[in-house]
C-alpha positions in Angstrom: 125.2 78.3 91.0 126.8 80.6 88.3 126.8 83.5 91.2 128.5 80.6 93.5 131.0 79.7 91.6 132.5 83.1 90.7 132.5 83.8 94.1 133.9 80.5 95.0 137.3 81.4 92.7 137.0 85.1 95.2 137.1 83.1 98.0 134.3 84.6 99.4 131.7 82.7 101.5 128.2 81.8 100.3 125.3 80.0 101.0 122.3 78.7 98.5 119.1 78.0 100.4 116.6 76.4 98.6 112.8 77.3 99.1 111.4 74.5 97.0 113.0 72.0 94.4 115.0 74.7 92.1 114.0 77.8 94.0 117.1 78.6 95.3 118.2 82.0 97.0 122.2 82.8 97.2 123.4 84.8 100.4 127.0 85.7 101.1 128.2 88.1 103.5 131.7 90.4 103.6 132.0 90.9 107.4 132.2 94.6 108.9 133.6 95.3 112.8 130.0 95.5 113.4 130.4 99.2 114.6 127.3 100.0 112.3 124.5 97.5 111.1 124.2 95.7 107.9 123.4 97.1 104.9 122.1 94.5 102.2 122.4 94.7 98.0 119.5 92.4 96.8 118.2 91.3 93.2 116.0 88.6 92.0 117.3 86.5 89.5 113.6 85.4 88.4 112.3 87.3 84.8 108.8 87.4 83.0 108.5 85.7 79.6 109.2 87.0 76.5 107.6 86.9 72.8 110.1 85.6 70.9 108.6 87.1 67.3 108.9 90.9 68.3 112.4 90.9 69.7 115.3 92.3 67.2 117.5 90.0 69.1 117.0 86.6 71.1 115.7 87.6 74.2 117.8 84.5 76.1 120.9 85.6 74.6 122.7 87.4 76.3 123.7 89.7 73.1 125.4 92.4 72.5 125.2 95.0 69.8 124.5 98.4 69.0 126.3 99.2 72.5 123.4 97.5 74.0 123.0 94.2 76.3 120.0 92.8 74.9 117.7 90.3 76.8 114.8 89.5 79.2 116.6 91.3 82.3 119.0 92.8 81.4 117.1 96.1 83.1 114.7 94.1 85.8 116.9 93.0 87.1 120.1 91.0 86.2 122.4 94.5 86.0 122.1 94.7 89.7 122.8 91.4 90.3 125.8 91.9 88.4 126.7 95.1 89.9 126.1 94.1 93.7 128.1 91.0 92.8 131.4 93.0 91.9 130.8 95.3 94.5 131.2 92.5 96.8 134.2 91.3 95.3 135.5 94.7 94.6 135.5 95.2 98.3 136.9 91.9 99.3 139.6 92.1 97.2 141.1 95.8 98.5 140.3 94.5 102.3 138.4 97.0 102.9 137.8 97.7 106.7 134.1 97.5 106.9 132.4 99.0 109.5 129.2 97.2 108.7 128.4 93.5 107.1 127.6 94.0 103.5 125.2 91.0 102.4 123.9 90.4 98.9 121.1 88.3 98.2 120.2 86.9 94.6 116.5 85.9 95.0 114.1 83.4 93.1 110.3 84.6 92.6 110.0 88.3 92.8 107.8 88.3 89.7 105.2 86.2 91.1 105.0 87.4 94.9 108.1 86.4 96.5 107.0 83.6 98.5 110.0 81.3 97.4 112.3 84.2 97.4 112.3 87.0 99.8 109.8 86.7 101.7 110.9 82.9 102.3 114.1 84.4 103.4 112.5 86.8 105.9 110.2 84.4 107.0 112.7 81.2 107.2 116.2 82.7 107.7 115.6 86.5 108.9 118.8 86.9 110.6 120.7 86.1 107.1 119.5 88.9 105.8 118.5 91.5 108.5 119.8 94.9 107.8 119.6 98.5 108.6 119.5 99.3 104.9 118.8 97.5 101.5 119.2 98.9 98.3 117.3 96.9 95.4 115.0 98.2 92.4 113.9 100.4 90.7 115.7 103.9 90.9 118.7 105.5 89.9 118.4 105.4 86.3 118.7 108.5 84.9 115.8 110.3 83.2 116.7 113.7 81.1 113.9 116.7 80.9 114.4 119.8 79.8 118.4 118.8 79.7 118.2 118.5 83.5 119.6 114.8 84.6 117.5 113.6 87.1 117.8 110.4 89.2 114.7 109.1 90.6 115.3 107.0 93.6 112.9 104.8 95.0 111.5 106.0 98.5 107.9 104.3 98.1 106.1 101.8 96.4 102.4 100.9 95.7 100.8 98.0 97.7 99.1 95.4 95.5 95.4 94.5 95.6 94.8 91.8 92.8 91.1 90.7 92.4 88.9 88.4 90.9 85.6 89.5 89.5 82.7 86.7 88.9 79.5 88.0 87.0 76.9 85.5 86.5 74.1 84.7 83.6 72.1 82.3 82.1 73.2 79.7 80.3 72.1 78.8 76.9 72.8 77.7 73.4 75.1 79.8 71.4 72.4 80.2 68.4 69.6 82.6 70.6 70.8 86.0 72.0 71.1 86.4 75.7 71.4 89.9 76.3 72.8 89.1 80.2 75.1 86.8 79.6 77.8 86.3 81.5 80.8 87.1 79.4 79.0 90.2 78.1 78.9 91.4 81.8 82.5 90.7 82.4 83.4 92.3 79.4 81.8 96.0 80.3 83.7 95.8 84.0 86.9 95.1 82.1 86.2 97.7 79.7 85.0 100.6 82.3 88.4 99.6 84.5 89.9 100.0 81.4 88.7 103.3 80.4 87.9 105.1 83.5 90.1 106.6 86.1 90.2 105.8 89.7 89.8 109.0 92.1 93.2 111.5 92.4 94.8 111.2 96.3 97.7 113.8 96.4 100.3 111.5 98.8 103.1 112.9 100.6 105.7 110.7 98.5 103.9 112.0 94.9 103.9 115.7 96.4 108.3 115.0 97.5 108.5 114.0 93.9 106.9 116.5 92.2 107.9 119.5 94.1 112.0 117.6 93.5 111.0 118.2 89.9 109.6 121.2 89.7 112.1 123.4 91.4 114.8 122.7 88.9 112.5 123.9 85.7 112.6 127.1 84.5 109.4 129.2 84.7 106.5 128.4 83.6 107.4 124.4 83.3 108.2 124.1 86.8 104.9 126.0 87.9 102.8 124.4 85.7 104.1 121.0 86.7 103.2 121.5 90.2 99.5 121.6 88.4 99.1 118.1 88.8 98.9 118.3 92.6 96.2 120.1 91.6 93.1 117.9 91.7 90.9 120.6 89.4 93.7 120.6 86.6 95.9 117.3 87.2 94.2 115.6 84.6 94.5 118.4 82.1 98.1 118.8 82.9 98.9 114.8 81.9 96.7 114.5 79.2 97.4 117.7 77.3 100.5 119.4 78.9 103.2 117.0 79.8 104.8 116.0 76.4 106.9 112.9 77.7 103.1 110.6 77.7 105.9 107.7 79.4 106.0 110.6 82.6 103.2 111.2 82.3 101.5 108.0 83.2 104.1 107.1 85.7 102.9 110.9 87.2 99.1 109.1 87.1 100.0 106.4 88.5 101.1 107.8 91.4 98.1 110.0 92.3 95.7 107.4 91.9 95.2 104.0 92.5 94.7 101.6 89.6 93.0 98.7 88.5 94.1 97.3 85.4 92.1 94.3 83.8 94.4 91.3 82.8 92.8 87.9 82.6 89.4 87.2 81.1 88.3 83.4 81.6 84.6 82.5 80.7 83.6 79.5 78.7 84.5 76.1 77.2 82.9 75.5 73.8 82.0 78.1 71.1 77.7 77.4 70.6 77.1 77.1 74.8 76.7 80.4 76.5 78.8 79.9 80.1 76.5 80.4 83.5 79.5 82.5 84.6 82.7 84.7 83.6 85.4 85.6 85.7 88.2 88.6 85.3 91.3 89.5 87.4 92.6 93.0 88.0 95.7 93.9 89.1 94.9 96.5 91.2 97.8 98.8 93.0 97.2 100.9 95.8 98.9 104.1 97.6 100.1 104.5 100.6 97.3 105.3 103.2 95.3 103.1 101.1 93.5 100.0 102.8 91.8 97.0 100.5 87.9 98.6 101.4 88.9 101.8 100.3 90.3 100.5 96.9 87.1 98.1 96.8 85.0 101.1 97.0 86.3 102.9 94.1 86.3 99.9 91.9 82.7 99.5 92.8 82.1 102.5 91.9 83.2 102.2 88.4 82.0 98.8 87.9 78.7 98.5 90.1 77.5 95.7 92.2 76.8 93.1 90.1 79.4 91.2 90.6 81.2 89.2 93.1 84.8 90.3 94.0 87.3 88.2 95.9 91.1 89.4 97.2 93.0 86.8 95.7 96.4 88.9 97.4 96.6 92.0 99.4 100.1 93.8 100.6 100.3 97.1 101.4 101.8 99.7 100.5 105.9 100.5 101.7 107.6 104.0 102.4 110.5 104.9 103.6 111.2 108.7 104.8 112.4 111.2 102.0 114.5 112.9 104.2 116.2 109.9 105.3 120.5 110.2 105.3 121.4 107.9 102.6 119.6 109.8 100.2 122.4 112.7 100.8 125.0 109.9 100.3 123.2 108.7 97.0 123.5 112.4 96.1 127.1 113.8 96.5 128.2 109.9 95.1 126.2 110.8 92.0 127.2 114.3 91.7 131.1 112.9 91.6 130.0 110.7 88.3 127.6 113.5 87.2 127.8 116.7 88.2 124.4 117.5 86.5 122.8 115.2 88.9 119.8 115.8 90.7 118.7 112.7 93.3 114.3 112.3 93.1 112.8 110.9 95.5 110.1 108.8 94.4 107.1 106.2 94.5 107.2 103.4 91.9 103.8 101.5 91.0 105.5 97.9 90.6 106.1 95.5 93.5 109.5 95.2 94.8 111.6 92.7 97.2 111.0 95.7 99.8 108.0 94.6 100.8 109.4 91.4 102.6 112.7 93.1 103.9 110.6 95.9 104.6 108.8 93.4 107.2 112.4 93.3 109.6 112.5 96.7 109.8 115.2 97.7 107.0 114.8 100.7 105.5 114.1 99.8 101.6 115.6 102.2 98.8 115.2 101.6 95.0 119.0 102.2 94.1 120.6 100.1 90.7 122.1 103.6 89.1 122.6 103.1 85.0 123.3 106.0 83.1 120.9 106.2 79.9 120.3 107.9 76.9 118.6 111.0 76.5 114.8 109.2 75.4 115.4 106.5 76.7 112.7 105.0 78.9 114.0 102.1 80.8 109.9 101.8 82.3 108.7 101.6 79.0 111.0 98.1 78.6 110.6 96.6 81.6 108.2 93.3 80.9 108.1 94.6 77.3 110.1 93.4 74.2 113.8 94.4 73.3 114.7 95.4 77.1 118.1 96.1 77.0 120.9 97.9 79.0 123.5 100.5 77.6 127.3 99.1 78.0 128.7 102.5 79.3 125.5 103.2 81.4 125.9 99.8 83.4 129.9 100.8 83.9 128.9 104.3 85.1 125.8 102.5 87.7 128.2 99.9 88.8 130.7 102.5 89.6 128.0 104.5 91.3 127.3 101.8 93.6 130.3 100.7 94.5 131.6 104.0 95.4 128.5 104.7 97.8 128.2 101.0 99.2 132.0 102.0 100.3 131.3 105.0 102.3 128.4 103.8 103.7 130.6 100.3 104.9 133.8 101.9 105.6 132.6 105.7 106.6 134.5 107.6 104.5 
């Protein structure tokens, strides 16, 4: 509604479409000659909860200080919401010629799956938001090493493979030691996910990455970089090599699938010992992967005493590296920034793209901020005082809005 309304004063058509009671997905369109196919901006509107107690500033208000936007978002993923809406409006006012539609979508539920957001949209209303392209999260923000500016742009991301694991034991009172029990059990597979590493799989999309990387470090950081395609030394190179621990994991993460234990549920009372346990994983796969091959490896860590069930599968999405826009993303960048150096890349989250991904549109991570040198947007995204700089949104929404009009009007 607050979307609708500004532009309602624009004069700009827009729809909402509710998926359930208060689910509600906005969709306008700026018309193009229809010489070239849509290209669609999307963000969800949806965020995760935040711990009140360990934020420096209320994490629901919208404040600013210290040249900051604080607030549950304001990274993942309200600034492109923001910037896709001036875009729009940006464009509408100047009348530009468009050669293509340019539609922006707002979308509920993209923390939890989706299902009331985009991929209701794809499902219910496809032709709404059909489009040759989409740009969404997570790329473009800027990540400095070794004073080089590099802008990772999302080319890939992980599927998902969540799980539930049951382990069973004897009941009992809590007073006489049961050795079996079934929240013991549970609690060494959530420990040995926890502690032990999945096998390495050197993808083409980690390999594009890395290889980006490396050829713009000076020797020997470039060479020993392209280590960790090395299965002998990879895990040498991240643990005891790579200084920056926040690319490091994200360089793990993207050699390896994952399976990180989240919810442990076993028992009602304190004194009775529960017949059975359960724990969830939220498991993330490469691409290539299926679910049996990522069942596999988790047995392998955790053995077969336990039952497993796939409480959601999707697989994993890719677009090609080599693909045109990626050039566009570059010279626009290298106007703003002339340091610039475009990434392609493979994120370990779940995005929108895997719905529009479903019609065929080719699905890039692209909301550009400009950010301080240490600075890890990754590191705040879900966690506590996620914020956005003021001048690094101004530079991303000038970003976009410069490459959204060549790739609409061709010029």
């Amino acid at each position: 509604e607050y979307l609708g309304a500004i532009l309602g004063k624009e004069q700009i058509d827009y729809e909402i479409l509710e998926s359930a009671p208060r689910r509600a997905n906005l969709v306008c369109r700026l018309p193009g000659d229809g010489s070239l196919p849509p290209l669609l901006l999307n963000a969800h509107l949806d965020v995760v909860a935040a711990e009140r107690p360990y934020w420096t500033h209320d994490p629901f208000g919208g404040v600013l200080a210290d040249g900051f936007v604080w607030g549950r978002g304001a990274l993942d993923m309200k600034h492109m919401a923001i910037m896709s809406l001036m875009t729009v409006i940006l464009l509408s006012r100047h009348k530009a010629g468009l050669k293509r539609d340019l539609v922006f979508a707002a979308v509920a539920d993209e923390e939890t799956g989706g299902g009331y957001g985009s991929g209701w949209l794809v499902e219910q209303h496809p032709d709404k938001v059909r489009a040759e392209y989409a740009l969404g999260e997570i790329g473009g923000f800027s990540r400095i090493v070794n004073g080089k500016h590099f802008y990772p742009v999302q080319i890939a991301e992980k599927g998902i493979c969540w799980l539930r694991l049951k382990a069973k034991g004897a009941p009992g009172h809590g007073s006489l030691p049961n050795w079996e029990g079934a929240v013991g059990k549970i609690g060494k597979a959530a420990q040995r996910l926890g502690s032990q590493r999945l096998p390495f799989h050197c993808t083409p999309q980690a390999a594009v990455f890395v290889e980006t990387m490396a050829s713009h470090q000076p020797f020997p950081k470039g060479l020993v970089l392209r280590q960790v395609l090395n299965q002998r030394l990879s895990h040498l190179i991240l643990d005891k090599v790579i200084p920056d621990k926040g690319l490091a994991r994200m360089l793990y993460a993207t050699l390896h699938n994952t399976a990180n234990p989240t919810i442990i549920r076993g028992g009602e009372k304190v004194n009775v010992l529960p017949s059975e346990a359960t724990l969830e994983v939220d498991g993330r796969v490469l691409p290539g992967q299926t679910q049996e091959d990522f069942l596999r490896e988790v047995t392998a860590v955790i053995g077969d005493d336990y039952e497993i069930e796939i409480l959601e599968f999707k697989p994993a999405v890719s677009a090609q590296a080599d693909d045109p826009i990626l050039q566009a993303m570059s010279d626009v960048l290298r106007h703003h920034d002339p340091s610039a150096v475009v990434v392609p890349n493979m994120v370990p989250g779940f995005t929108d793209a895997k719905h529009y991904s479903r019609l065929g549109t080719r699905c890039f991570g692209f909301s550009p901020v400009k950010l301080p040198e240490g600075f890890h947007f990754i590191d705040l995204m879900h966690g506590h005082d996620e914020r956005i700089p003021v001048e690094g949104f101004f530079f991303g929404l000038r970003v976009l809005f410069d490459l959204v009009a060549r790739l609409c009007t061709g010029t």
